[in-house]
C-alpha positions in Angstrom: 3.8 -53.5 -22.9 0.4 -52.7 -21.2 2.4 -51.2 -18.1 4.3 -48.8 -20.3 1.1 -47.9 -22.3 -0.7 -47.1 -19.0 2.4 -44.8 -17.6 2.0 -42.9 -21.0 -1.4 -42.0 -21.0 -1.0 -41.0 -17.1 1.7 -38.7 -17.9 -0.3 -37.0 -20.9 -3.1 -35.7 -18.8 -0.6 -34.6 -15.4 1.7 -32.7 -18.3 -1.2 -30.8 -19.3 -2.5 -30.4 -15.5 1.1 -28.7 -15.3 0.5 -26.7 -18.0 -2.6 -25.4 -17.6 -2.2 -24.6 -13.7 1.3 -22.5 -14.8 -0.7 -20.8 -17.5 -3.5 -19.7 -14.7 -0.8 -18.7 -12.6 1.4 -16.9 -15.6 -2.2 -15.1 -16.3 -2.7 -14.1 -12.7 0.7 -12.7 -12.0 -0.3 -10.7 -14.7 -3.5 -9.4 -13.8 -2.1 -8.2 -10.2 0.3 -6.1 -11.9 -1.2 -2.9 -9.9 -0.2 -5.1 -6.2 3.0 -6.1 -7.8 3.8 -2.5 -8.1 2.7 -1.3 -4.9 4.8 -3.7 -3.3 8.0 -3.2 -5.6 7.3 0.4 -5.0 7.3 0.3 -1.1 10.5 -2.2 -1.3 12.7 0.2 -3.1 11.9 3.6 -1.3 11.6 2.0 2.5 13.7 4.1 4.1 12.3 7.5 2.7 8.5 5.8 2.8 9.8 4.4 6.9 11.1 8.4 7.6 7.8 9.8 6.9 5.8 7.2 8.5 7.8 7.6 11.4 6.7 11.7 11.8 3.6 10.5 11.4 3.9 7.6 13.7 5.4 9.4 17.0 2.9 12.3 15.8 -0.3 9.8 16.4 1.6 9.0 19.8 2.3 12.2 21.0 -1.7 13.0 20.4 -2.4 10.0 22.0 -0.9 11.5 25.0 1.7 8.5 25.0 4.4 10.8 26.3 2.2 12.6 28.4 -0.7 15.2 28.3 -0.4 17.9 25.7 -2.1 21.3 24.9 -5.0 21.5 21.9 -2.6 23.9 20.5 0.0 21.3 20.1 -2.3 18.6 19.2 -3.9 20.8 16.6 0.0 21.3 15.1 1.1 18.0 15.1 -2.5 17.1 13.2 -1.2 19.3 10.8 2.2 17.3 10.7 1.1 14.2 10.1 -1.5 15.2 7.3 1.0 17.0 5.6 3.5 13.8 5.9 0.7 11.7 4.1 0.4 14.5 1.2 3.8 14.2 0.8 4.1 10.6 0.3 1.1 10.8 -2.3 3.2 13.3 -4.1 6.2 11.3 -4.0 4.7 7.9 -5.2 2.5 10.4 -7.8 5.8 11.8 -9.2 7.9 8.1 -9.2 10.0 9.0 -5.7 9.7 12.7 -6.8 7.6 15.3 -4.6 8.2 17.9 -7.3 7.0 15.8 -10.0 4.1 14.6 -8.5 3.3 18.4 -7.5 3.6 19.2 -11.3 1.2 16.3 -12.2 -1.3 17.6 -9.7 -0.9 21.2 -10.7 -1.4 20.1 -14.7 -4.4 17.9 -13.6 -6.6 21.1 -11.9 -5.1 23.9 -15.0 -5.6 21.7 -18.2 -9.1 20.5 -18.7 -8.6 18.8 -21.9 -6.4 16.9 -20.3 -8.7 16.0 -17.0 -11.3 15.2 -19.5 -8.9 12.8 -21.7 -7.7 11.4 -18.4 -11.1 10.4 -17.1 -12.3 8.9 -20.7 -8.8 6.4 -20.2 -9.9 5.4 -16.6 -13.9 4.8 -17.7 -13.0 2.9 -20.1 -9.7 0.9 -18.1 -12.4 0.3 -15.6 -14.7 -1.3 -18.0 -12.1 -3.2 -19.7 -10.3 -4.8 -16.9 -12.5 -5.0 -14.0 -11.6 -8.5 -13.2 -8.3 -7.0 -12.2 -9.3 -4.4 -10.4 -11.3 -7.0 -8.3 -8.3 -8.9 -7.9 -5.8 -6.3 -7.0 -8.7 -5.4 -4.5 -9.2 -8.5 -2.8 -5.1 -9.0 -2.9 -4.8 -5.9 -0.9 -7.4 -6.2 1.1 -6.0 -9.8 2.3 -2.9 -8.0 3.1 -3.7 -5.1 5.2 -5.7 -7.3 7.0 -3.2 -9.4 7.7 -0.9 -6.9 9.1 -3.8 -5.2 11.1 -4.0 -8.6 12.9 -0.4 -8.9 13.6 -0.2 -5.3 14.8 -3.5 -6.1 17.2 -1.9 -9.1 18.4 1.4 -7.5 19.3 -0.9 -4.2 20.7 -3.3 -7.1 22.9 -1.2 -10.4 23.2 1.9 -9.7 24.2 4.0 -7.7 26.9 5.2 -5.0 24.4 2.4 -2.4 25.9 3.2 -3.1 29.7 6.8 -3.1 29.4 7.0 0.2 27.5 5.0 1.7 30.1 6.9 -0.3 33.4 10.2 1.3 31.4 8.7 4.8 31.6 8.7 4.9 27.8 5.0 5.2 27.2 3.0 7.5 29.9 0.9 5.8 32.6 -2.1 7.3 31.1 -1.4 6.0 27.9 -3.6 3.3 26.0 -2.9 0.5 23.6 -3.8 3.0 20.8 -0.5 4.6 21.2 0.9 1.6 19.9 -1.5 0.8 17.5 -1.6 3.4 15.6 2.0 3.7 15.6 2.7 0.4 14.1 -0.5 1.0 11.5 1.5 4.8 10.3 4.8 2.3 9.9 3.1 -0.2 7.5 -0.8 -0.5 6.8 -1.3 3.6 6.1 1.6 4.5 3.9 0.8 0.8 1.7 -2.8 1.7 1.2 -1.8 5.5 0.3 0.8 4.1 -2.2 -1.8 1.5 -3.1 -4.3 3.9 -4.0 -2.3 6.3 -5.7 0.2 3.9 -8.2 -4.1 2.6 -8.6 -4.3 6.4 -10.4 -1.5 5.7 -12.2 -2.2 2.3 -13.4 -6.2 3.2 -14.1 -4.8 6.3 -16.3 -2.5 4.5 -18.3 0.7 5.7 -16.4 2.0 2.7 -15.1 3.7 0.7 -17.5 3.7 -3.4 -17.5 7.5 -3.1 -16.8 6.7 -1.6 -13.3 8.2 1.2 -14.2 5.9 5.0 -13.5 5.9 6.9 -16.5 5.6 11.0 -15.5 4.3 12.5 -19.1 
């Protein structure tokens, strides 16, 4: 009798442990809706977000002179090229995989100013509101791109990738690790903080919806 009275007051206190730690969790998930997004939203357009990052990607190598040396006239262009690929992936996550409708949002943005002023009022007060999330969607992507900057130094410093490109004739003799680096970071750290930041807009404006789902108003 006293061993089955015993069992029962152990399992009230674990139930409730159970409870409570899904309830912290349920309430978490919650507040990292912004990193949710940016992840959901880099998942379902890969292969357009992967085709600009490469342009910007063999861009960065190119400069870097790992094909060779190039002219300041060239280097000055493909400058050009890859800033204008990283404008057009903020327009595209700004307009919800839609260049044009993130230009239109941008181009309503600097020619109403009611609505630039109604806009800021939403995000002062968002910010005041839920800060606690915005400190947690911070830290969350923080711990990621720092993860994948280690694993793209490690591949860059610790393994034969580098010297193999270069005994293949791929990369230039002349060529640093840089090449690499930076070509992995325009593949994967860049476009996530760009889409990051700007779904951050969205979601501090009262665009992005719990669903996960962009509104364009």
């Amino acid at each position: 009798m006293k061993f089955f009275i015993s069992v029962s007051v152990i399992k009230i206190p674990l139930f409730q442990l159970k409870t409570t730690i899904m309830n912290l969790v349920f309430e978490l998930s919650g507040k990292l809706n912004l990193l949710n997004n940016t992840i959901h939203f880099f998942k379902k357009h890969f292969i357009v977000i992967t085709g600009l990052g490469c342009i910007a990607a063999f861009g960065r190598v190119i400069q870097l002179g790992g094909f060779g040396e190039i002219t300041s006239w060239l280097n000055l262009v493909l400058e050009v090229v890859v800033e204008s690929v990283r404008v057009l992936l903020f327009l595209y996550v700004l307009g919800l995989a839609s260049i044009k409708d993130g230009f239109l949002r941008m181009r309503r943005l600097f020619t109403h100013k009611n609505n630039r002023k109604a806009l800021l009022t939403i995000a002062i007060h968002k910010l005041k509101k839920q800060w606690l999330a915005v400190l947690l969607n911070t830290i969350g992507f923080l711990l990621i791109a720092w993860v994948i900057n280690y694993l793209i130094d490690l591949l860059a410093y610790k393994t034969c990738l580098y010297l193999a490109l270069k005994k293949e004739g791929i990369l230039a003799a002349s060529s640093s690790e840089w090449a690499i680096l930076l070509f992995f970071k325009n593949l994967s750290v860049i476009p996530f903080t760009l889409i990051f930041e700007t779904v951050f807009l969205l979601w501090v404006t009262n665009k992005l919806k719990n669903s996960g789902k962009i509104s364009i108003e």
